[in-house]
matplotlib code that plots the C-alpha trace (Angstrom):
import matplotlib.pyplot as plt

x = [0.0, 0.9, 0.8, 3.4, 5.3, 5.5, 6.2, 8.7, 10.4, 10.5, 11.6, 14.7, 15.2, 15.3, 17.3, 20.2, 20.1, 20.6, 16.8, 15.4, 11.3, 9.1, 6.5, 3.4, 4.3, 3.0, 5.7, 5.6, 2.1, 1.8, 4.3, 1.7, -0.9, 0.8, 1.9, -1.8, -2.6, 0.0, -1.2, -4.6, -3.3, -1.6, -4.5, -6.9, -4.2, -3.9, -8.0, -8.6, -6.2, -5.4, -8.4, -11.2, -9.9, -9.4, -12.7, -13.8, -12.1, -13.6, -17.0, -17.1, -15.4, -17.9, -21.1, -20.7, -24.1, -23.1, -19.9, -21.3, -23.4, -21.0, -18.6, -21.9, -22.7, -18.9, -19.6, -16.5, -14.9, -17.3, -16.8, -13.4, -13.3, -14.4, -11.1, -9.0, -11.6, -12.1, -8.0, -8.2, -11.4, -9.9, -5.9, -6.5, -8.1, -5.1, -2.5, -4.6, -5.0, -4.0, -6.1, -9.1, -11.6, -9.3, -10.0, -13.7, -14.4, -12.0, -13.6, -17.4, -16.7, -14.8, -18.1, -20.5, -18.2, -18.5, -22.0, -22.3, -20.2, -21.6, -25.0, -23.5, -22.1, -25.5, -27.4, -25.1, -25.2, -29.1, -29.2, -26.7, -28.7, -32.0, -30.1, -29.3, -33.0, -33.9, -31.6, -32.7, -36.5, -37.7, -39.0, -41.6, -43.5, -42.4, -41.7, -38.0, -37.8, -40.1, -38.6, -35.3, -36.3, -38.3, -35.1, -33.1, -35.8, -35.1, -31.1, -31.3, -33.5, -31.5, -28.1, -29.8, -30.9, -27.5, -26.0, -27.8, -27.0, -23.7, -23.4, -25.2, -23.5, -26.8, -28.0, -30.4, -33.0, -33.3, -34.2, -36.4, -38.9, -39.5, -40.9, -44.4, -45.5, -44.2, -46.2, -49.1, -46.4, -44.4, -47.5, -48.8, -44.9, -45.1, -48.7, -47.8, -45.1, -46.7, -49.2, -47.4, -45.7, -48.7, -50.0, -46.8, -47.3, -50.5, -49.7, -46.8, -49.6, -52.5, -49.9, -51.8, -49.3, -45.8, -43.2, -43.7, -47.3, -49.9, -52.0, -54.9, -55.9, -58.5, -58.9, -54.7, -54.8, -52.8, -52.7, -49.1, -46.3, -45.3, -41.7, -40.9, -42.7, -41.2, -42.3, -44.5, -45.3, -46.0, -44.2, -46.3, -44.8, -48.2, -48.1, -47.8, -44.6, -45.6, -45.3, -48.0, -46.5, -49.5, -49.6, -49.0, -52.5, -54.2, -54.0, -55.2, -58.0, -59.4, -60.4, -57.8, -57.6, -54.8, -53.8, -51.2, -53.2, -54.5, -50.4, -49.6, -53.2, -51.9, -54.8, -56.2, -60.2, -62.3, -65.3, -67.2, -70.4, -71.5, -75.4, -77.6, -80.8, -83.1, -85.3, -82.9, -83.2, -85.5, -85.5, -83.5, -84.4, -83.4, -81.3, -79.6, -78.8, -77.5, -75.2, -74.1, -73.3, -70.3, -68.5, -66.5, -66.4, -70.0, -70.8, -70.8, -73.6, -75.6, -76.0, -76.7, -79.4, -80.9, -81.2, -82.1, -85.0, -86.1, -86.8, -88.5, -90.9, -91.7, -92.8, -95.2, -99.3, -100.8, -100.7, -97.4, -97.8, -94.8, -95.8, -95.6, -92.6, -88.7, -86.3, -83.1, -83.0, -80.2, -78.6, -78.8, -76.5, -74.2, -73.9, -72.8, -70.5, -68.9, -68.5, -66.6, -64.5, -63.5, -62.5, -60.5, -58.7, -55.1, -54.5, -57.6, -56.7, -58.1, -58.3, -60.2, -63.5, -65.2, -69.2, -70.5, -74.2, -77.2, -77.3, -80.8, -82.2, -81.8, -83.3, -79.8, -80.7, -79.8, -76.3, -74.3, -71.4, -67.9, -66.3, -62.8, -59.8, -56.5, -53.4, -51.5, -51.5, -49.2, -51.3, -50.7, -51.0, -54.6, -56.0, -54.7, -56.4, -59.5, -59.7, -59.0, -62.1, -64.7, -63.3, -64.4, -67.7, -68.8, -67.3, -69.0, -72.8, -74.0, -73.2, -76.2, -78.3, -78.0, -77.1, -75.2, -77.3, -76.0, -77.7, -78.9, -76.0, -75.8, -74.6, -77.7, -80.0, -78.9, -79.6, -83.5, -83.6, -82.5]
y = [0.0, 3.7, 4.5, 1.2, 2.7, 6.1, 4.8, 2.6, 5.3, 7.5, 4.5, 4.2, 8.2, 8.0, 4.9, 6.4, 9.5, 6.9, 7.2, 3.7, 3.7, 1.8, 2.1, 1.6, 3.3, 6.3, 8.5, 8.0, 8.5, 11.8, 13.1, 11.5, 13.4, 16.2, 16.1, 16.0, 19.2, 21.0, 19.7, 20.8, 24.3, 24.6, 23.8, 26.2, 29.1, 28.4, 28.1, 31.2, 33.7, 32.7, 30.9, 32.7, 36.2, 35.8, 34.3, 37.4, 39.9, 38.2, 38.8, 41.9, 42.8, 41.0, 40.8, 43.5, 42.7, 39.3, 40.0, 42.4, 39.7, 37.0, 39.2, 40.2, 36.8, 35.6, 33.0, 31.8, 32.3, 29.3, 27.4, 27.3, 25.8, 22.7, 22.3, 21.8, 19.6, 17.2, 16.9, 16.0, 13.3, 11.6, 11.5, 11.2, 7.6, 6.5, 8.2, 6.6, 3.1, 1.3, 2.9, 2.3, 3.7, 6.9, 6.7, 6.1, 9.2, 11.3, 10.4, 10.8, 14.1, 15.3, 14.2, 16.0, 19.1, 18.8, 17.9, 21.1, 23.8, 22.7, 23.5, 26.8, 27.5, 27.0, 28.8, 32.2, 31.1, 31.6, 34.7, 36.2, 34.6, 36.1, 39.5, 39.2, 38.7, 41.9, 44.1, 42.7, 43.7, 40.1, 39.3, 42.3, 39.5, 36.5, 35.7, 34.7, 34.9, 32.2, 29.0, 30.2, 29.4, 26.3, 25.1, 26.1, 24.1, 21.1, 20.8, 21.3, 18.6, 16.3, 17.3, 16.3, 12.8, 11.9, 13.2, 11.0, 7.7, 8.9, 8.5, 5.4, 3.9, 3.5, 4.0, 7.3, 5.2, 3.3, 6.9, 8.1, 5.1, 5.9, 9.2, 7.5, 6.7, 10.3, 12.1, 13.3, 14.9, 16.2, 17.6, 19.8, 21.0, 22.7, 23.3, 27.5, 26.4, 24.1, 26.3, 29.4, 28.2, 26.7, 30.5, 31.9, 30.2, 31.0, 34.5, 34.4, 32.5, 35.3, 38.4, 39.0, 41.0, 42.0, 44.2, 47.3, 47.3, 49.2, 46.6, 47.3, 44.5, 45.2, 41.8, 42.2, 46.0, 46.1, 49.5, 50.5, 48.7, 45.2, 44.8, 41.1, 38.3, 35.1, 31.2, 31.5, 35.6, 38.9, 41.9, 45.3, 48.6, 50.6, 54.0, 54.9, 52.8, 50.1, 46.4, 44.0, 40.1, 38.1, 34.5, 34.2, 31.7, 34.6, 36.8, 33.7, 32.9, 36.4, 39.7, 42.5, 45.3, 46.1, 49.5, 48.7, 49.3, 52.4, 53.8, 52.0, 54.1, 57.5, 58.6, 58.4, 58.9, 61.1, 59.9, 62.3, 64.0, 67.3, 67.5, 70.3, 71.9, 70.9, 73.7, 75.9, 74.5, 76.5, 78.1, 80.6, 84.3, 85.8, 88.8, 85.7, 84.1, 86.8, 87.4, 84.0, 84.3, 86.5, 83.1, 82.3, 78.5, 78.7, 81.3, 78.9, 76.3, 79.3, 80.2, 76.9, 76.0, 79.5, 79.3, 75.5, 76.2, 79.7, 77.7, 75.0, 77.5, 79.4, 76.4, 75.4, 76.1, 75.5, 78.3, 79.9, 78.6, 77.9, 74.1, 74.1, 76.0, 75.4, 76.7, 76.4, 75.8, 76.7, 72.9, 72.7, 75.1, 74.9, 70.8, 72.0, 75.0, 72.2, 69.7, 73.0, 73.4, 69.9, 69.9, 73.1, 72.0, 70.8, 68.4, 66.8, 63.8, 64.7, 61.2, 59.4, 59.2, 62.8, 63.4, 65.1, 63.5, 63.6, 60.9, 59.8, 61.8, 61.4, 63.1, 65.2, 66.3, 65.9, 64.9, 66.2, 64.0, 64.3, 61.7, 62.5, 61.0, 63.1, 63.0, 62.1, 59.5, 60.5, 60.7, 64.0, 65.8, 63.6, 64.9, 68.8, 68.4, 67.0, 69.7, 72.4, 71.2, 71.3, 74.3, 75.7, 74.2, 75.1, 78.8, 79.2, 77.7, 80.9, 82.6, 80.3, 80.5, 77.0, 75.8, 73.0, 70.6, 70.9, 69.3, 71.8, 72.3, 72.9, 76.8, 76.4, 76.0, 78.9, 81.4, 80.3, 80.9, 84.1]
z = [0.0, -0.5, 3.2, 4.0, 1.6, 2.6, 6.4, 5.3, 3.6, 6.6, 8.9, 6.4, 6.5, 10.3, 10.3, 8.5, 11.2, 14.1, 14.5, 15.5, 15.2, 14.7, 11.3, 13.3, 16.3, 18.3, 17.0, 13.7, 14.0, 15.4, 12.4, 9.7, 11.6, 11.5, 7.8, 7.1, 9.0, 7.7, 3.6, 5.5, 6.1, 2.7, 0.8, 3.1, 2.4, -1.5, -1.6, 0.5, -0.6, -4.1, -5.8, -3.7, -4.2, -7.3, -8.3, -6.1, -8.5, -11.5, -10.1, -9.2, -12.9, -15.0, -12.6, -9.8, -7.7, -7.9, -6.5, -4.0, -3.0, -2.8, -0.4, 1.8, 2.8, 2.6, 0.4, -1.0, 2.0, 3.7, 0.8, 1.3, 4.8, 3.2, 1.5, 4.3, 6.5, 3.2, 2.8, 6.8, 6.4, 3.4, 5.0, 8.6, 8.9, 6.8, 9.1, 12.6, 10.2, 13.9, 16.1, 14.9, 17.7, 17.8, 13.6, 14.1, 16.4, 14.4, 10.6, 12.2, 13.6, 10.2, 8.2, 10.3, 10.3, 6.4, 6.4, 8.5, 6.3, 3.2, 4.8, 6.5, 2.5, 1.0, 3.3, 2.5, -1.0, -0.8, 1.1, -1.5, -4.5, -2.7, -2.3, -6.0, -6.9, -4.9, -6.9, -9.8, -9.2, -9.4, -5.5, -6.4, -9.3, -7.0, -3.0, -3.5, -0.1, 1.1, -1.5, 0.1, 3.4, 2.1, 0.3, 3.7, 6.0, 3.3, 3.2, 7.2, 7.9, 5.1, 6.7, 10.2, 8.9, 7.3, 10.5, 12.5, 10.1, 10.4, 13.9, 14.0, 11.2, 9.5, 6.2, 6.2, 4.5, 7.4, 9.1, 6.5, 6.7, 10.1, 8.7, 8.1, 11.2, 12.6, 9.7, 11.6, 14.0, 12.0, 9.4, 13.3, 14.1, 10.4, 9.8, 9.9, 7.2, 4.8, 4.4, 4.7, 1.6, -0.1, 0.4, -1.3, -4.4, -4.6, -4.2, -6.4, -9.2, -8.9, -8.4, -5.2, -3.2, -3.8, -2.5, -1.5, -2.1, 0.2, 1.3, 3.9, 6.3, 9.0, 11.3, 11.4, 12.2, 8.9, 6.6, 5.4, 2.7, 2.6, 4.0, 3.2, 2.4, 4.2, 4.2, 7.4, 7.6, 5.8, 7.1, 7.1, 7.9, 8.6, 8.5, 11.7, 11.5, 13.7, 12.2, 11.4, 10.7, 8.6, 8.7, 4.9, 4.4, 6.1, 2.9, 0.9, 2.9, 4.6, 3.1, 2.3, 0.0, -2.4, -3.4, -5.5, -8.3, -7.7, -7.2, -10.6, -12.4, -11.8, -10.1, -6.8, -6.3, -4.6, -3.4, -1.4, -0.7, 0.6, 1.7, 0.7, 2.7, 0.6, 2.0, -0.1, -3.0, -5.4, -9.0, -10.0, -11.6, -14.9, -13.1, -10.8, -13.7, -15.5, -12.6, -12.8, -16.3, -14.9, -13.7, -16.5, -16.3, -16.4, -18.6, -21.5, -19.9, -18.9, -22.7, -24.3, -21.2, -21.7, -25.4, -24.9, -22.3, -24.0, -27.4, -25.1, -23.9, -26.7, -28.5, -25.2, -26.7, -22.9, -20.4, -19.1, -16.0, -13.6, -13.9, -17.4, -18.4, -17.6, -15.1, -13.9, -10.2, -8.3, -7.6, -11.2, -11.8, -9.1, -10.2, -14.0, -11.4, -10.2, -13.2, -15.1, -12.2, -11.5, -15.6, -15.3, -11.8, -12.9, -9.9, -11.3, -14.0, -17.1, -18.5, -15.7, -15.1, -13.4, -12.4, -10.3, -8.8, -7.1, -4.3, -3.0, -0.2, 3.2, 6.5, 6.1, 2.9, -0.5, -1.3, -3.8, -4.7, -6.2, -8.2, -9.7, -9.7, -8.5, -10.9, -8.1, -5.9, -3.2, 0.5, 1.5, -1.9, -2.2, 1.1, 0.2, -3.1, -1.5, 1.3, -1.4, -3.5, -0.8, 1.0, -1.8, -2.4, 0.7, 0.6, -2.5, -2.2, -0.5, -4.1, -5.4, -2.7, -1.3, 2.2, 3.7, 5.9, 9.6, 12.6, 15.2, 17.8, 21.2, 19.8, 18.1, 21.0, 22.7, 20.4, 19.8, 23.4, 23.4]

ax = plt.figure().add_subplot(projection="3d")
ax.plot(x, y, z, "-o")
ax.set_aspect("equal")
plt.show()
């Protein structure tokens, strides 16, 4: 054999010294050992500072994010520990060949410890790889993150089985078929997970929620932007910057909404009513009208309806009576007001639907309601563009003789009395 050989050779080498020892003995031993920790070290230095680093500089020359990536989680630099602890497992048995319980311990324990690095490697090399997929914009269409954890969950539990046949000097099938009678257990410790990731593809399928979106969830206290999406949760940073965590299956099986959409339109609606006295509601005369007709954005509607309602009446044969003939009334008017000014307000988009309606009734009178859609869809710019609009509906109803429905007030009271 090689290794007779080789201790041969040394025996003879010694031997001419004046050396006397003997080829299977203790001594001789511990200077194989040690030969095979020093190769050990060799290779780990000509892995880790010449082949890593330069692989390194290659990266981050031809695929910078990758490289970036790779030096974040340290990849290479794990992958290199396995070099020298696979140089010790396959040479150390061979240098402790007569002493076998010493070589038994010795090669289990090297195993595991490879077992364990290459598991340590390839959960970095997933971390990076996910890192990768963020700068790359693809975990916004997909949850990257939750098959990395699957895949993590996976290699741990395989690395744990063949772990455990290795110390038993077992065959991992052995373990694996014990698996069935343990699946009820084992399908309760990981009911959160399995369906956790069952939810994640379905998520991923329909493009129900990614990254960054504003998602609003009620039964979770939920309202802000999705964080992360892992196997189990869904992180929410809600507005007021607290966090919400979502079991995953939640957002598959309850209600939420999704405002995503609404960002990606453009525009942001306004939904809104104001209600009118309807006890100030009434038509309106010529010499209001003609004062109206001063407003510019209205002066047009005020002509056409005239002429449209003069050539109306003109044509009627039965008696001019207030019944027969056709007005404007007031909420006429200030509805085609507010149509012409929604149109000619800039923050207003142009290309999306805008009315302006007439709700049904109710004991607080007779809504009139906005429905527009804002050419921004940024929060605070929404709710100034809102405010502005009916701060100025309500500023300007006086000029067309119509109130604002308010119930009587405490304030109210008081002055009947007086």
């Amino acid at each position: 054999m090689l290794e007779d050989s080789i201790r041969n050779y040394i025996v003879d080498k010694l031997s001419a010294l004046g050396i006397n020892s003997d080829p299977y003995g203790m001594e001789l031993t511990v200077v194989f050992v040690l030969v095979v920790i020093g190769v050990s070290v060799m290779g780990d230095l000509i892995t880790r500072h010449i082949i890593a680093r330069t692989i390194r500089n290659v990266l981050h020359r031809t695929n910078e994010p990758l490289g970036e990536s790779f030096s974040k989680y340290k990849v290479l630099e794990k992958l290199t520990f396995l070099v020298p602890i696979m140089i010790l497992n396959l040479l150390i048995p061979l240098a402790l060949e007569n002493y076998a319980v010493i070589s038994g311990i010795v090669d289990k324990a090297l195993s595991i410890t490879i077992i364990v690095v290459f598991i340590w490697m390839l959960f970095s090399l997933l971390d990076a790889l996910n890192d990768l997929a963020t700068i790359k914009g693809i975990t916004r269409r997909m949850p990257i993150k939750s098959f990395v954890q699957l895949i993590k969950l996976f290699t741990f539990f395989v690395g744990l089985v063949v772990s455990m046949s290795i110390l038993a000097n077992e065959s991992p099938v052995i373990f694996l078929s014990g698996l069935g009678v343990a699946t009820g257990f084992v399908m309760l410790v990981f009911k959160d997970t399995i369906l956790g990731f069952v939810a994640g593809i379905q998520l991923s399928a329909n493009r129900m929620i990614t990254l960054n979106d504003w998602i609003e969830m009620d039964s979770f206290k939920a309202n802000g932007s999705v964080e992360e999406i892992s196997l189990t949760t869904v992180k929410v940073r809600n507005f007021d910057n607290t966090v919400s965590m979502i079991p995953a299956y939640a957002l598959v099986q309850n209600a939420f909404i999704n405002w995503q959409g609404m960002s990606d339109s453009g525009g942001r609606r306004i939904k809104r009513s104001v209600n009118i006295d309807v006890n100030s509601i009434r038509f309106m005369t010529d010499d209001e009208i003609e004062s109206l007709k001063n407003i510019r954005i209205l002066r047009e509607y005020l002509f056409e309806k005239s002429k449209e309602i003069n050539t109306f009446n003109e044509e009627l044969d039965d008696i001019p009576h207030a019944g027969n003939v056709r007005q404007m009334t007031n909420v006429g008017i200030f509805r085609a007001y507010l149509a012409a000014y929604l149109r000619t307000n800039k923050d207003i988009h142009s290309y999306m639907m805008f009315m302006v309606r007439q709700l049904e009734p109710t004991p607080e009178g007779l809504p009139l309601q906005i429905y527009a859609f804002t050419n921004n869809t940024d929060w605070v710019f929404y709710e100034g563009v809102q405010a502005d609009i009916f701060d100025h509906i309500y500023s300007i109803m006086p000029l067309f003789n119509l109130r604002p429905y308010q119930a009587l007030s405490g304030y109210d009271a008081l002055r009947i009395g007086k």
